[in-house]
N, C-alpha and C positions, 0 to 999 in steps of 0.2 A: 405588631409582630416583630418591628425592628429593634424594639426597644426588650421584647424576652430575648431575645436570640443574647444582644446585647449586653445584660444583666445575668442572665447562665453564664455567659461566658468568664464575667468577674466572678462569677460564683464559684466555678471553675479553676479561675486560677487563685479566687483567694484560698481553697480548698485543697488545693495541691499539696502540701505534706502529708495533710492529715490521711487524703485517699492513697496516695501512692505507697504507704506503708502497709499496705495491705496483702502487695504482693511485690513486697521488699526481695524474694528470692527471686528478682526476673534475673535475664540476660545482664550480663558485664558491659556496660558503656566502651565501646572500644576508645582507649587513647587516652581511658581515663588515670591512668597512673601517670599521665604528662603533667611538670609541671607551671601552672597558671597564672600570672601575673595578671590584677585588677588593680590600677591606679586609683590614688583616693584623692580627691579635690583639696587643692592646699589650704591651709588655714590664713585668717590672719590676725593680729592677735592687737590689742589695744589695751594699756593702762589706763587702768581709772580710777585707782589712789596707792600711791607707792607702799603702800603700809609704814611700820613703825621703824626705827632703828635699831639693828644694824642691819641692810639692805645688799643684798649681794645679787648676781645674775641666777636663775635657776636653771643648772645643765643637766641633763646624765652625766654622771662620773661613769661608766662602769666600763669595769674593767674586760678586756676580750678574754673570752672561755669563760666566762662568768654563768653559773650555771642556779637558776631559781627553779621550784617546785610548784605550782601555783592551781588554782583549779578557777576555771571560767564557767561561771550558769547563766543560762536565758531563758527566757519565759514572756513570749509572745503571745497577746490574746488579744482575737479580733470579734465583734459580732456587730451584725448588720442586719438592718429593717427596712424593707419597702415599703412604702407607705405605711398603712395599717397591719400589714401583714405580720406573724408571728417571730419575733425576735428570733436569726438565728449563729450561731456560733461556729466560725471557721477557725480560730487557734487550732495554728501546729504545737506538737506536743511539745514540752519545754525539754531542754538539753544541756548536759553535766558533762565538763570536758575538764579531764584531768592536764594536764602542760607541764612536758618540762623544755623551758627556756634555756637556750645558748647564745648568747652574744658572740657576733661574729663579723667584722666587713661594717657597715652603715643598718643592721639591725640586727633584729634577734630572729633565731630559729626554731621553731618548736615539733617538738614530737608530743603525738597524741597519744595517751593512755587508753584505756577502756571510759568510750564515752555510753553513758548511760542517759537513757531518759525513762519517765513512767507509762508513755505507750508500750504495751510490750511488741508489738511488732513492730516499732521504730528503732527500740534497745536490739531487739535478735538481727534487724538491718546495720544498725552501727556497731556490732563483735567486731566483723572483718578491718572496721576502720584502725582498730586499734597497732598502731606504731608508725599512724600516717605522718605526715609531714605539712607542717605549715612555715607562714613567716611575716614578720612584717617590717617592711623597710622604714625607718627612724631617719627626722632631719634631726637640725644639731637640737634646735628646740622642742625636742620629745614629740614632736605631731609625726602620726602616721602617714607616710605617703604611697605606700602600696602594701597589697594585701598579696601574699603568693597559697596557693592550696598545691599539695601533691598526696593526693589521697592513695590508696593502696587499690593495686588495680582490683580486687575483688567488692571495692566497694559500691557498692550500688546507689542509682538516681535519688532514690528516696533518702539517704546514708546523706550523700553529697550536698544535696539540697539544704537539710537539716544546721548540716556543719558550715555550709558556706553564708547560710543565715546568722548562727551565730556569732560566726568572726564578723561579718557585717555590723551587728549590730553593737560589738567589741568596741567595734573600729572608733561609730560614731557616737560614742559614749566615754570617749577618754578626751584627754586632756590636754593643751601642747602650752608650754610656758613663755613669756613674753621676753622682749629681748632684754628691756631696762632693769637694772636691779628693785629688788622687791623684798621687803619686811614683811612678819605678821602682819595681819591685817589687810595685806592687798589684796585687792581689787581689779580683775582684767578678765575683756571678753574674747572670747576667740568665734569668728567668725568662719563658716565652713558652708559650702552647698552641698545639699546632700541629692544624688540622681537618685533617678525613680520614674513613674508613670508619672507623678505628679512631682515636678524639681522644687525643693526646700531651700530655703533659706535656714541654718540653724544657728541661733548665737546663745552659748555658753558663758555665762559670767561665774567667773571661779574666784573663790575667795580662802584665802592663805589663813588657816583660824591657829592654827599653831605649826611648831618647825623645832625638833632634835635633832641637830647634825642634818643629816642627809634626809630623816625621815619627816615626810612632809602632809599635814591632814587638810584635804584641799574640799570646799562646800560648793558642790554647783547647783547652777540654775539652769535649766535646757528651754527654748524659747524656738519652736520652728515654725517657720508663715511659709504658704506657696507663693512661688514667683510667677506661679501662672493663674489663670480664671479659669483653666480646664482642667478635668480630669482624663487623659487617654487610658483607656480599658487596656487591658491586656489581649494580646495577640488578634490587634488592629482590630478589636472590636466598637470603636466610636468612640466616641465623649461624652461626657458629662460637667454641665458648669459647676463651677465650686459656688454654695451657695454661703457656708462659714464654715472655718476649720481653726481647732485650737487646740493645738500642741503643745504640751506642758512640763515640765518635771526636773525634780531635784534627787541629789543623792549626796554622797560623800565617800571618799574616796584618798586611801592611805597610800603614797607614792615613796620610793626609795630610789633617791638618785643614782646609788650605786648599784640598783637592779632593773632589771630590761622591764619588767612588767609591773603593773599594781599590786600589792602585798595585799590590801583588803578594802571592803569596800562595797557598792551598791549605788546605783541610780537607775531610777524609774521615769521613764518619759509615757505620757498617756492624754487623753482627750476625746473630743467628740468633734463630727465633718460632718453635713450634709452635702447631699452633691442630688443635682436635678437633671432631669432629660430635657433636650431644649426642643426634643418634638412632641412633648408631653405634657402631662401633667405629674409626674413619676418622681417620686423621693425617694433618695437614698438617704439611709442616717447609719454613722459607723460610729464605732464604740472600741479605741484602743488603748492596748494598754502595753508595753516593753521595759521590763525587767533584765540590768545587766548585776552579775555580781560577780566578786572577785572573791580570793577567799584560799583556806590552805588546806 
């Protein structure tokens, strides 16, 4: 009995976009137009082969008021099996957010367009968001160190949820450059923890395949391991031991030192977890898969 209660309740909350869009027109979160600062775990960053000559540092140049056009898509897909039981599918619906970028102080700012998704009652939840406000704070070495949301007070939990996923998943899908100068060809990992129910380890190995001026075409590798044996449930629902988990994914990704955000590009991180009940006999097996793209 402890173990249903237990597994609805992830069921539950892995379920949360997709149900809550259903009745996307509730009440107004009060205080929701305030805005929210989430720190992101710093990076850190190792060479592992300088590349070729001529080798320089790689910085942002960009200039303040510098203003890009950009559009950021995600596409989160989750499904999970208990034991024998019939495969089932909890991805929130994927999400299309137009941006436009302002350089401004230690990062960029962004105003939200009309963000669209193929739910249709996720798309009629996220109209209202449209001219909201985001942001992200930039060290010198291009790693994100905080995430800010200030959504439009009319916009709703389900709206919120959606959007504050995406940038999330932004976040830990970019890149931050190394301190030593670096040619074609190099080589460096950036190491980061990522929180969660279950805390990550992620290390990115990025690789410099070519470089004109400022624009830079960078090949990652995404590599995440838990730092823990457990899995904590959602909303203090128990644990589950980690019985194997493999996190994986590459992408590539077109960077402009003289612009706040990614010009173009795509990585996909995905794999399979089982997680067991340790008063049971009870399997869990999960099946994901996160799609970032950047794009004009």
């Amino acid at each position: 009995m402890v173990l249903a209660v237990t597994l609805t309740a992830f069921g539950a909350g892995c379920s949360d976009h997709s149900e809550t869009t259903s009745d996307a027109d509730g009440a107004e979160p009060l205080g929701f137009a305030k805005e929210v600062t989430m720190p992101i775990a710093a990076v850190t960053t190792t060479v592992v082969d300088p590349g070729a000559e001529p080798r320089s540092s790689l910085r942002p140049a960009v200039e303040p008021g510098t203003v890009q056009q950009v559009t950021l898509s995600t596409d989160h897909h989750i499904e999970q099996q208990i034991n024998s039981q019939a495969v089932r599918d909890f991805s929130p619906p994927a999400v299309t957010i137009p941006l436009s970028a302002q350089t401004g102080g230690d990062g960029v700012e962004l105003t939200l367009g009309t963000v669209t998704s193929p739910d249709p009652a996720l798309a009629k939840a996220l109209l209202p968001a449209d001219g909201s406000r985001a942001g992200f704070d930039i060290s010198e070495a291009g790693a994100i160190t905080a995430l800010r949301m200030a959504p439009k007070p009319a916009t709703s939990d389900a709206a919120r949820a959606a959007l504050e996923q995406a940038f999330y998943q932004a976040v830990y899908q970019s890149v931050a450059f190394p301190d030593e100068p670096v040619g074609v060809g190099a080589v460096w990992t950036v190491r980061q923890q990522v929180s969660g129910s279950v805390p990550l380890e992620q290390v990115t190995t990025a690789t410099l395949t070519a470089r004109e001026g400022n624009l830079l075409n960078i090949e990652l590798n995404v590599v995440q391991t838990p730092k823990s044996t457990v899995w904590h449930l959602p909303n203090d629902a128990g644990q589950l031991e980690i019985v194997d988990y493999l996190m994986h994914g590459t992408g590539v990704i077109a960077v402009d030192l003289g612009l706040p955000l990614p010009v173009s590009g795509s990585v996909e991180v995905g794999g399979n977890q089982t997680y067991r009940d340790p008063h049971s006999s009870v399997t869990l097996r999960q099946t994901l898969r996160t799609q970032v793209q950047w794009g004009a």
